[in-house]
C-alpha positions as CSV (number, residue, x, y, z in Angstrom):
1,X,115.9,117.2,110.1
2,X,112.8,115.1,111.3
3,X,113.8,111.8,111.9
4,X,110.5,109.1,111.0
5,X,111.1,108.3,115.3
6,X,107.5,107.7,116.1
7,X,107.8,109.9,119.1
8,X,108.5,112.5,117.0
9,X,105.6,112.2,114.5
10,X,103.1,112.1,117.3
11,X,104.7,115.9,117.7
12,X,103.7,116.3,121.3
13,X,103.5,120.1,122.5
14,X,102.6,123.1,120.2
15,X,102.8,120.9,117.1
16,X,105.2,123.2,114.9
17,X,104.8,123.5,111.8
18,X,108.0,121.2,110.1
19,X,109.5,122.8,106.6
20,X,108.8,121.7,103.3
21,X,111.7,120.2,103.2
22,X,111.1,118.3,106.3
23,X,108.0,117.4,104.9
24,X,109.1,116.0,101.6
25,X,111.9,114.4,103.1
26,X,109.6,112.3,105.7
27,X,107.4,111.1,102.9
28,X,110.3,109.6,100.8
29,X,112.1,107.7,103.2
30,X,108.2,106.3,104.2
31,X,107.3,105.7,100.8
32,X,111.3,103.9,100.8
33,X,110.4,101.7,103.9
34,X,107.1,100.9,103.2
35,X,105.9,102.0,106.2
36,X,101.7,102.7,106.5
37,X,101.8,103.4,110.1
38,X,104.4,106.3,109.8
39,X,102.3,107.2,106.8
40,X,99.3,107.9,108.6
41,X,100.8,110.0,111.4
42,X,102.7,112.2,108.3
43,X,99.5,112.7,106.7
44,X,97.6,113.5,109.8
45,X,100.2,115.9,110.6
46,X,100.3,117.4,107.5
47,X,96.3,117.9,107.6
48,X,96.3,119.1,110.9
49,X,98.6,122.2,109.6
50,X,96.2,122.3,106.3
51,X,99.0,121.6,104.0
52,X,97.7,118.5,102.7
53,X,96.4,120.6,99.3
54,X,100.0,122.4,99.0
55,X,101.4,122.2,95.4
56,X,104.7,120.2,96.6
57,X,103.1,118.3,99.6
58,X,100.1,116.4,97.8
59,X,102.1,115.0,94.9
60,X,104.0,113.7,97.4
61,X,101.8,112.0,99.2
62,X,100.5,110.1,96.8
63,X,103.4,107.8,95.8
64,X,103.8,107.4,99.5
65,X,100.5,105.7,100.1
66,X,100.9,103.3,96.8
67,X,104.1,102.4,98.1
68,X,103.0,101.6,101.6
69,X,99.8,99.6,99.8
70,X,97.2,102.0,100.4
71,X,95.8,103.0,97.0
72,X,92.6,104.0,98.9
73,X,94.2,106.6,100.7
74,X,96.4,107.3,97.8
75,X,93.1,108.2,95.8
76,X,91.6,110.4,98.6
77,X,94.6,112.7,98.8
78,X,95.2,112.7,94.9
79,X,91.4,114.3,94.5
80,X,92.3,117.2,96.9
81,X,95.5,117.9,95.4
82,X,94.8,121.4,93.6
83,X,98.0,121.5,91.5
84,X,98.5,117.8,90.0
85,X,101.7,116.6,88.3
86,X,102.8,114.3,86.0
87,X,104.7,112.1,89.5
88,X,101.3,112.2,91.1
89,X,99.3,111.2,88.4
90,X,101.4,108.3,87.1
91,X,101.7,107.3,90.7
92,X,97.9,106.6,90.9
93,X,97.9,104.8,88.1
94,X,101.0,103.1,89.0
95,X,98.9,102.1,92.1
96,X,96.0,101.3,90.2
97,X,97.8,98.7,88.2
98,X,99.5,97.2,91.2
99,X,96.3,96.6,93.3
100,X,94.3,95.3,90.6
101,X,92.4,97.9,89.0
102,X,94.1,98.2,85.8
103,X,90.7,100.0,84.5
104,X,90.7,102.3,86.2
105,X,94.5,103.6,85.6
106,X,93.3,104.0,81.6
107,X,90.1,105.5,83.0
108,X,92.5,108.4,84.9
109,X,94.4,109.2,81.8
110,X,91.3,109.4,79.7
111,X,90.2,111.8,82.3
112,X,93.5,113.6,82.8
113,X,95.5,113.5,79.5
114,X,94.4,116.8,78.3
115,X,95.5,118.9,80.8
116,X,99.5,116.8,81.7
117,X,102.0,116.0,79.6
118,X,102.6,112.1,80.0
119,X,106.3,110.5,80.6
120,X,107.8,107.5,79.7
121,X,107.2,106.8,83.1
122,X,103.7,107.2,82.4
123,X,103.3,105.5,79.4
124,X,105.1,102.4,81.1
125,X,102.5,102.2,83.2
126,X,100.0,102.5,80.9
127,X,101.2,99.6,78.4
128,X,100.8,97.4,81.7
129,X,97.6,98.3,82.7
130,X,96.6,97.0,79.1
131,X,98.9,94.1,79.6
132,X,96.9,93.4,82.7
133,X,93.5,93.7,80.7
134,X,95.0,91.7,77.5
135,X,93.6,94.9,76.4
136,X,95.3,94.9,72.3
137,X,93.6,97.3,71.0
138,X,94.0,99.9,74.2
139,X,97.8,98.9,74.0
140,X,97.7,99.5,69.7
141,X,96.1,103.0,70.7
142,X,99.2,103.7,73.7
143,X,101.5,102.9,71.1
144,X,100.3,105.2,68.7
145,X,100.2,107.9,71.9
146,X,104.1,107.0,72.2
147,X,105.1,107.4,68.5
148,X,103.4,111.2,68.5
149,X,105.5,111.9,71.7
150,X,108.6,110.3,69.7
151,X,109.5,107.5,72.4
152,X,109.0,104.7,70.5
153,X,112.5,104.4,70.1
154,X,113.0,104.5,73.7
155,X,114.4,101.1,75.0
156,X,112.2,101.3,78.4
157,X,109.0,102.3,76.2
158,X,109.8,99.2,73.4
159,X,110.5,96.6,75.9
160,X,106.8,97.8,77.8
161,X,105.5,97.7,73.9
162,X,106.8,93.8,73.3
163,X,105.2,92.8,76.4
164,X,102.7,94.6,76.3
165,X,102.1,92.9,72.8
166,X,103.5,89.3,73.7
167,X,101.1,88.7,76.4
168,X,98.0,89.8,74.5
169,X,98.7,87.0,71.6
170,X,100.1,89.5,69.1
171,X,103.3,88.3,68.7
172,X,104.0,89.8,64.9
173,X,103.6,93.1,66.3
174,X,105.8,92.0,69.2
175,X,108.1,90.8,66.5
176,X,107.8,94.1,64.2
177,X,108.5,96.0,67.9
178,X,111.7,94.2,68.3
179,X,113.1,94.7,65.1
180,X,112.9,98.2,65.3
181,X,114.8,98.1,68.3
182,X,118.1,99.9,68.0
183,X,120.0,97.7,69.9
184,X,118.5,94.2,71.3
185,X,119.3,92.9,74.4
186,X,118.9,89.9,76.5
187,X,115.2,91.4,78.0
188,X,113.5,92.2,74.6
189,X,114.7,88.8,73.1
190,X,113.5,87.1,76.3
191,X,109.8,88.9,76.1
192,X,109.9,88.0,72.1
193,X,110.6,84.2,73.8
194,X,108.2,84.6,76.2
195,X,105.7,85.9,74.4
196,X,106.5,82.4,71.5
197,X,105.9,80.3,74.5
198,X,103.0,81.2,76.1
199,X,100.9,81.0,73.1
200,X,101.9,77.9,72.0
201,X,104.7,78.4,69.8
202,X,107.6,76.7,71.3
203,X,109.4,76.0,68.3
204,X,109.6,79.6,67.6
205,X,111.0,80.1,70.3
206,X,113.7,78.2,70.5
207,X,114.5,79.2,66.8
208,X,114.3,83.2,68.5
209,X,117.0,80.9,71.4
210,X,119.2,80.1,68.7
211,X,119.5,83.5,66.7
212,X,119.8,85.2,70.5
213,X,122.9,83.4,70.4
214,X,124.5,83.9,67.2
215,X,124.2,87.7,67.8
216,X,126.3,87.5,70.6
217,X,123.3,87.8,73.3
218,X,123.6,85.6,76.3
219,X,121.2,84.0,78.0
220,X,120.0,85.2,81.4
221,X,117.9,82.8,83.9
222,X,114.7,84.1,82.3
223,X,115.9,83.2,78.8
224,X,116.6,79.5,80.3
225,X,113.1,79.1,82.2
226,X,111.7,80.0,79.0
227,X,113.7,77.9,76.9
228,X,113.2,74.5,79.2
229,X,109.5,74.9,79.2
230,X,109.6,75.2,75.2
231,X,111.2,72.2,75.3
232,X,108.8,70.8,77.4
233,X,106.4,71.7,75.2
234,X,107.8,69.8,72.0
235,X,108.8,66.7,74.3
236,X,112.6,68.1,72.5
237,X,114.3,65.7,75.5
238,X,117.9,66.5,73.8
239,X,117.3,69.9,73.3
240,X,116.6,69.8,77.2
241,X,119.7,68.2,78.0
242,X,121.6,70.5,76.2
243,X,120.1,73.6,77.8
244,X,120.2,71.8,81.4
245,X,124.2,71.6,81.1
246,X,124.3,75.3,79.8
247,X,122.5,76.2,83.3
248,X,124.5,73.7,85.2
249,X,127.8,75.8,83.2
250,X,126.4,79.2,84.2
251,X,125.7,77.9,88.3
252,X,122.1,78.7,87.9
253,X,120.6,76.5,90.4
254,X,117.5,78.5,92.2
255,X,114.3,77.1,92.8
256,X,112.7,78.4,89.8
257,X,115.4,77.3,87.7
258,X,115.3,73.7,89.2
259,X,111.4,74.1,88.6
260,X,111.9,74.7,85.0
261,X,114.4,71.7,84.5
262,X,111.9,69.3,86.8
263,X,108.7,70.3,84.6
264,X,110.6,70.0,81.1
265,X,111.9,66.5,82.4
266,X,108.1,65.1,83.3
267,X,106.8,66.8,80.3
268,X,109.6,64.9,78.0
269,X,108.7,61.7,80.1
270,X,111.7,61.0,81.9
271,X,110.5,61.0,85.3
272,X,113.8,59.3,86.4
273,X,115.4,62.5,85.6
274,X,112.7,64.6,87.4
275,X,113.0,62.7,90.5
276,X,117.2,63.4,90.9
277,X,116.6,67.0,90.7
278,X,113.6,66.9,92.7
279,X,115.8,64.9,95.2
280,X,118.7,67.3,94.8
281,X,116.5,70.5,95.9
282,X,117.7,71.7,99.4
283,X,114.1,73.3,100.0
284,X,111.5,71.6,98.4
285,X,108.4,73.6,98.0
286,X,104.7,73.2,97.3
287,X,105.5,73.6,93.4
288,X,108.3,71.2,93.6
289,X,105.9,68.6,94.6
290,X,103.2,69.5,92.3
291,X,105.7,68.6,89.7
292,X,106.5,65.7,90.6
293,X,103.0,64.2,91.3
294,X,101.8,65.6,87.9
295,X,104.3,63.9,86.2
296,X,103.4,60.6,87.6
297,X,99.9,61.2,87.0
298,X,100.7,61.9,83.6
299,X,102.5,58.7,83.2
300,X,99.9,56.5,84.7
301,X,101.9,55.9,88.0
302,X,99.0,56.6,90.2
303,X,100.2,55.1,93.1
304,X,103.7,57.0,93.2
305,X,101.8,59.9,92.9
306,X,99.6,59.1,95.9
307,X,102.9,57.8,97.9
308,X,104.4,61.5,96.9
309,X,101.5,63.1,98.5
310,X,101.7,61.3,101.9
311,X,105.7,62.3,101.7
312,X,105.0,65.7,101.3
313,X,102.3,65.7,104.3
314,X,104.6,64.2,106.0
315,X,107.8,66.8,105.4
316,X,105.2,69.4,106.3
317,X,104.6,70.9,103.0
318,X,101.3,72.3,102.9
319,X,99.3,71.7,99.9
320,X,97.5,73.1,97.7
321,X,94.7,73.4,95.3
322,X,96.9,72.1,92.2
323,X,98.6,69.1,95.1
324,X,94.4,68.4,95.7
325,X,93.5,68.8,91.9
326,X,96.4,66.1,90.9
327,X,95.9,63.7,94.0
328,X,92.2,63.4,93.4
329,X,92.5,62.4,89.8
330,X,94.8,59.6,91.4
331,X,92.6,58.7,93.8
332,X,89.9,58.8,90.7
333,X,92.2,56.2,88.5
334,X,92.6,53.9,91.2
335,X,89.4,53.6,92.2
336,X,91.0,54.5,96.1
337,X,87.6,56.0,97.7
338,X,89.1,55.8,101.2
339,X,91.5,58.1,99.7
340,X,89.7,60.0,98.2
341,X,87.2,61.2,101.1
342,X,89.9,62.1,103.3
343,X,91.2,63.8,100.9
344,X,87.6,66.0,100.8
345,X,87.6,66.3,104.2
346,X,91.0,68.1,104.0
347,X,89.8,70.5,101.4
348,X,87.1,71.2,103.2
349,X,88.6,71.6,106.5
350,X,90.7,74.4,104.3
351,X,87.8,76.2,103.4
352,X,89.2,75.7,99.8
353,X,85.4,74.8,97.7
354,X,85.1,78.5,98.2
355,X,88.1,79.8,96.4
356,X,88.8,77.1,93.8
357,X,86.2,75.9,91.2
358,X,88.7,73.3,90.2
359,X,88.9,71.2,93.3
360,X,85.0,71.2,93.0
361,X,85.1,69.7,89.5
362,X,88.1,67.1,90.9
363,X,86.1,66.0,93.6
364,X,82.5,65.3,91.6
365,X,84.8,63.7,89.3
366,X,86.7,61.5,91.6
367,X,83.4,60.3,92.8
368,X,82.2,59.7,89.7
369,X,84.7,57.5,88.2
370,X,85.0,55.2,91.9
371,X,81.5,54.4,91.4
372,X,80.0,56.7,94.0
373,X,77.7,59.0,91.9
374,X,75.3,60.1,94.5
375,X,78.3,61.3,96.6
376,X,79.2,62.8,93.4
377,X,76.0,64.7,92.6
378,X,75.8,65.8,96.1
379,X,79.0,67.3,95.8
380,X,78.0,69.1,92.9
381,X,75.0,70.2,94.1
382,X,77.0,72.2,96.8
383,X,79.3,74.0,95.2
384,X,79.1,77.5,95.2
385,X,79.9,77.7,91.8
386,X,79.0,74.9,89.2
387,X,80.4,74.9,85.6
388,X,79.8,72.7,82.5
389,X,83.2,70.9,83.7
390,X,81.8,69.9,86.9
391,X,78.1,69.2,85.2
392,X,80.1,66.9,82.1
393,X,82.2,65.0,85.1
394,X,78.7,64.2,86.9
395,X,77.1,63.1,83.6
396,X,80.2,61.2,82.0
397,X,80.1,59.1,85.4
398,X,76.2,58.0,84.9
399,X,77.2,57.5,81.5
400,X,79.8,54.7,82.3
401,X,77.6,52.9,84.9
402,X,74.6,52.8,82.3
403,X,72.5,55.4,83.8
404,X,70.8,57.2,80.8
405,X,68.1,58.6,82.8
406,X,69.8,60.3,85.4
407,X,72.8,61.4,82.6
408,X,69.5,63.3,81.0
409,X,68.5,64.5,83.4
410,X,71.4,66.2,84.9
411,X,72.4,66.8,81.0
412,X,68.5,68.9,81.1
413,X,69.2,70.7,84.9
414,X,72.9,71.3,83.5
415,X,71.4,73.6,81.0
416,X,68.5,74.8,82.7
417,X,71.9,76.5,84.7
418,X,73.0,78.2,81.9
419,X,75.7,76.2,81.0
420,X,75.9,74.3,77.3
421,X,77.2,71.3,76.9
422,X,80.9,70.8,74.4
423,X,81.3,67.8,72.5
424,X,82.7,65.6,75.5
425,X,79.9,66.4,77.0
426,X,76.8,65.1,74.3
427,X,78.8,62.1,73.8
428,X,78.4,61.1,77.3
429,X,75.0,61.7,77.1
430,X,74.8,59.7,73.3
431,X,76.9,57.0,75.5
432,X,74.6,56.5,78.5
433,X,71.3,56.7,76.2
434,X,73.2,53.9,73.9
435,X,73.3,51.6,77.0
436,X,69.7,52.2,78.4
437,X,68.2,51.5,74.9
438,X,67.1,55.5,74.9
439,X,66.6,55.6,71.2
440,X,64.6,58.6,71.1
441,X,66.3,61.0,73.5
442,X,69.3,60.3,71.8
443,X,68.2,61.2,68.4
444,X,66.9,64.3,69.8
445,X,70.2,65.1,71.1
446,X,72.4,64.5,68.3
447,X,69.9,66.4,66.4
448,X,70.1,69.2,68.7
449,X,74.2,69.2,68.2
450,X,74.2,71.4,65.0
451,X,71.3,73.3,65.4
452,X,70.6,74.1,69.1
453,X,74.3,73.9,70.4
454,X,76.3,74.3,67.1
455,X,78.6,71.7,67.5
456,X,79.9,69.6,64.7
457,X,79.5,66.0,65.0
458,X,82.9,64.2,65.3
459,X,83.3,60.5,64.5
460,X,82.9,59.1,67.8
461,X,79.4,60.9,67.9
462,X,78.5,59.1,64.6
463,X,80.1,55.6,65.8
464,X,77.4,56.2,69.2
465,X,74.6,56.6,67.0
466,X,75.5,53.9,64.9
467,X,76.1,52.1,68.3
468,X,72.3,53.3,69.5
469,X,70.4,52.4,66.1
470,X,71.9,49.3,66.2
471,X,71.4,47.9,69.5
472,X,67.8,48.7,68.6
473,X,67.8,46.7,65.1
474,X,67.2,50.1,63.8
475,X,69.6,49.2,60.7
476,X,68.3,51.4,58.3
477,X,68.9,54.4,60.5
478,X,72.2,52.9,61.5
479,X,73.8,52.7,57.7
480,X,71.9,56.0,56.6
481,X,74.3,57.3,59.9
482,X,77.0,55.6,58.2
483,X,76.3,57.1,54.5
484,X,76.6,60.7,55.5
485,X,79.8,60.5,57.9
486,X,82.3,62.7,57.0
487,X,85.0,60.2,57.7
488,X,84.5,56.4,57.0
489,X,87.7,55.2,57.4
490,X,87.9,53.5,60.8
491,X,86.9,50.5,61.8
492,X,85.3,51.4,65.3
493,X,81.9,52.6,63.3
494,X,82.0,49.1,61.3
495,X,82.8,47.2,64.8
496,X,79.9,48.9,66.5
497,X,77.4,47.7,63.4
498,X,79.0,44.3,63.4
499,X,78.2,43.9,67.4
500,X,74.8,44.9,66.7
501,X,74.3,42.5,63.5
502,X,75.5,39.6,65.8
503,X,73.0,40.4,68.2
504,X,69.9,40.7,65.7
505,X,71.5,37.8,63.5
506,X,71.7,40.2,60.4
507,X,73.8,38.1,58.5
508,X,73.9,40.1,55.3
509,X,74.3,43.7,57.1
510,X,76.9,42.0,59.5
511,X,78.7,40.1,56.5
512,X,79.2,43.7,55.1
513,X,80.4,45.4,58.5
514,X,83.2,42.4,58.4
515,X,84.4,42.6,55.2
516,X,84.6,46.4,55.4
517,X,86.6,46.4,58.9
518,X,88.9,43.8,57.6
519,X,89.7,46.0,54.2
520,X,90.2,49.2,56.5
521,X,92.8,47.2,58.8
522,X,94.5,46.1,55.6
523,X,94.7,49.5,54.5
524,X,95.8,50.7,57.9
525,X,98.7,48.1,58.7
């Protein structure tokens, strides 16, 4: 038997020609080790003896590159394979799927599917290539391949469908999957769990938790994760405690378990909490850390979340774009510019403005807010890729330092991009005109809301324009703004008139705005 000693794949000498056997075995134990070098000389072996288009050989071959993380060689030798089989082909795709080119495994089966019967194996694959794509409708057309080859009922096949299903947003097909299951078990209530909580139905899913249990299913580490970060979602601290002694019972204690438990804490707002188990971790990692400085963004302690950073620099955890994201909002609350740049310098120094868009939008933002708005528009004019986050950050920052001019015009070059502004966005722009006296431009733009960008107005747009007619002793404009709000029961709009009245010395429009915020408090307390 041929060993895969790389003497012995150099075959020295007369180069004999090894058995099939030989052959088949070599590739096996390569594609087992994961080895691309030993690869290469079995495949330039097996060309050099013209056996590379041999019935057996070739489909061999193929799972052997994908395995060893060569899908382009994998492809070369699948196109010269005369004789394909059902191993080769769902290898490719398999391959396909892995490397990121889920496409094109759906592509090879629309090419192929005539001429091979497909597997589970095959179909497997399939449903995640569709998964990968959040491809329903591919995935509602796989499922109806798998009922004609009667494997619906298959538990491999169902579990691929609930996933498959779950992770494109249809959970009531998910759900209809699961219940034809003939026997449920802790992976297809999981995915059903999953699939709950990532869309934004943790109650659900810890309903789904609950019935798991009373069926006599238990739990698995999965189930758990899952189950703490639905929690997290509902701020359900109790429910969190409960499910943290279950995990401590069961001795689940790995990293992404302690993740779970650390997130669901900060999200539930007892950073206390967080901290111990953050404290308790043997090996704490970049995620760990993100955690914790998230959840003391999120709670307003800015500071601890800048002292957290320096701890981790400091225990050598490098960071990364989420530790730069959530430091530089710190840095943006705090007003810490210092901070701030070096933090820039680091993310440049990291090349990271490349690969991150995020970190862009962070860093105009930072600026912004600290005061420093040509830093920030420099910034933003050297990204390599702006967005109408970045553009909103720039133009919220002019806003709140009064600069209507320079808010319009990066609110005109924004679009002149391509990019259209949200609602945040406009009532930056309605703020900043409001404080320059821009009465005109900001009609135009409010104007422009329904018809040019279709955005409805909300009431804070209505209160600015109330704000902006006002501070311009435009009155009548300011109560016809008034007249045809949707909502007129809050007091801001009424405030923002009465400010204006006191200014002009409208003492029968101002007498009005008073005794109408006073009845809406009454009504409200």
């Amino acid at each position: 038997m041929i060993t895969l000693d790389e003497s012995i794949l150099s075959f020295p000498g007369p180069n004999p020609i090894p058995s099939l056997d030989d052959l088949t075995a070599l590739s096996q134990r390569c594609r087992k080790q994961r080895n691309l070098t030993h690869a290469r000389h079995i495949h330039a072996h097996i060309c050099s003896h013209g056996l590379e288009t041999h019935k057996d050989i070739g489909n061999y071959l193929v799972p052997m590159f994908v395995e060893c993380g060569n899908p382009t060689m994998a492809e070369q030798v699948f196109h010269k394979i005369i004789h394909l089989n059902e191993f080769s082909w769902t290898s490719l795709m398999e391959g396909y799927v892995r490397f990121g080119n889920a496409q094109n495994a759906l592509d090879l089966y629309e090419e192929l599917k005539v001429g091979l019967l497909p597997s589970r194996y095959t179909f497997n694959v399939l449903l995640k290539a569709c998964t990968k794509l959040k491809c329903l409708e591919k995935g509602r057309i796989m499922h109806f391949e798998v009922m004609k080859e009667e494997l619906e009922s298959d538990r491999f096949i169902a579990s691929s469908l609930m996933g498959m299903y779950a992770k494109c947003g249809s959970l009531v097909e998910a759900h209809n999957v699961f219940e034809e299951l003939p026997a449920q078990d802790v992976v297809s209530w999981t995915t059903l769990i999953a699939g709950y909580v990532d869309h934004g139905f943790p109650a659900e899913a810890l309903e789904c938790l609950e019935k798991m249990r009373s069926e006599g299913v238990h739990p698995d580490r999965v189930t758990y994760i899952y189950g703490l970060k639905a929690c997290g979602l509902l701020r359900s601290l109790e429910k969190g405690k409960d499910l943290h002694a279950e995990v401590d019972r069961k001795g689940f204690n790995d990293a992404s378990i302690s993740n779970a438990l650390q997130d669901m804490y900060v999200k539930c707002g007892s950073l206390s909490i967080a901290q111990e188990i953050f404290d308790k971790l043997p090996n704490r990692d970049v995620s760990a850390w993100n955690l914790l400085m998230a959840g003391y963004v999120e709670e307003n302690l800015y500071e601890e979340a800048i002292s957290s950073f320096s701890r981790m620099m400091l225990e050598g955890v490098s960071p990364d774009a989420t530790s730069f994201v959530c430091i530089l909002k710190a840095c943006a609350k705090t007003g810490s510019t210092e901070k701030g740049k070096q933090i820039h310098n680091e993310i440049e120094s990291m090349g990271l403005l490349m690969k991150d868009s995020s970190l862009g939008t962070a860093l105009v933002d930072m600026y912004a807010k600290c005061g420093m708005l040509a830093k920030a528009q420099e910034v933003l004019e050297k990204l390599p890729l702006r967005s109408q986050v970045s553009w909103s950050a720039l133009i919220a920052g002019y806003a709140q330092q009064g600069q209507g001019k320079k808010a319009l015009q990066c609110f005109k070059q924004m679009q002149n991009e391509g990019f259209f502004p949200n609602a945040v966005t406009i009532l930056s722009v309605l703020s900043a005109c409001s404080h320059s006296g821009l009465l005109d431009e900001a009609q135009m733009v409010f104007g422009d809301m329904t018809k040019k960008y279709g955005i409805s107005p909300t009431l804070e747009h209505h209160t600015c324009m109330v704000l902006v007619f006002g501070c311009a002793g435009e009155f009548d404009k300011a109560t016809s703004v008034i007249q045809v709000m949707p909502v007129l029961s809050d007091t801001a709009v009424w405030l923002a008139l009465l400010g204006s009245c006191r200014k002009w010395g409208n003492v029968e429009l101002g007498t009005l705005a008073f005794d109408q915020t006073l009845q809406l408090e009454k009504t409200c307390g």
